[in-house]
C-alpha positions in Angstrom: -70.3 47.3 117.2 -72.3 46.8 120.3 -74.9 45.0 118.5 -72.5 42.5 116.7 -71.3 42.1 120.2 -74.2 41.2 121.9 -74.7 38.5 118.9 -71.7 36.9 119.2 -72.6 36.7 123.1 -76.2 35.0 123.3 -77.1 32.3 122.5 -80.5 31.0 122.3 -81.5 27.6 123.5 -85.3 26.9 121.6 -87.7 24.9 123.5 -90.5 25.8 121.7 -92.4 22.5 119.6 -93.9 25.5 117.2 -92.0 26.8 114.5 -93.8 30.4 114.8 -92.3 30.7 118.2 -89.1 29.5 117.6 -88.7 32.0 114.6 -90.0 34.5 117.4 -87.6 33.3 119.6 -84.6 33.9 117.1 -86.0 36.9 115.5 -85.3 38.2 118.5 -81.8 38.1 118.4 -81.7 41.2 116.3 -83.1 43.5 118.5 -81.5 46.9 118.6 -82.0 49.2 121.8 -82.0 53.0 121.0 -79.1 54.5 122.9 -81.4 56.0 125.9 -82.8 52.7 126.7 -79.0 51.1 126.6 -78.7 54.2 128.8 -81.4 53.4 131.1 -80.3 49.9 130.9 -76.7 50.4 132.5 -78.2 52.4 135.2 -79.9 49.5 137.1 -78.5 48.2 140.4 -77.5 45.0 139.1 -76.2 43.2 143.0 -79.9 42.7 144.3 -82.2 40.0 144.5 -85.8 40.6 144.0 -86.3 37.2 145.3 -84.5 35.7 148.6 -86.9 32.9 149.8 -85.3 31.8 153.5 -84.8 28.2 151.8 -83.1 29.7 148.9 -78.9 28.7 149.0 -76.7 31.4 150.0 -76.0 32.7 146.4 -73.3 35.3 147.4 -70.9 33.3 149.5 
């Protein structure tokens, strides 16, 4: 269920000129997590920034 989920979800946007990579790039749709990694996954602090530049805007207003 969670992997027809995520399908239905993404969408890929190909910029690739190569065929080869643009198969890649869909191929890659159909990746399945084991359910330690999904795990792992949902475990990660997803309100920080690893990137804040002074100039940047003010994302979180």
């Amino acid at each position: 269920m969670v992997d027809g989920l995520f399908l239905l979800l993404v969408g890929a946007q190909c910029s690739s000129t190569k065929l080869v990579n643009a198969q890649a790039n869909m191929a890659s749709l159909a990746l399945s997590l084991p359910s330690e990694d999904m795990a792992a996954i949902d475990k990660l602090d997803r309100n920080h920034r690893v990137a804040a530049p002074n100039f940047s805007p003010d994302w979180d207003q």
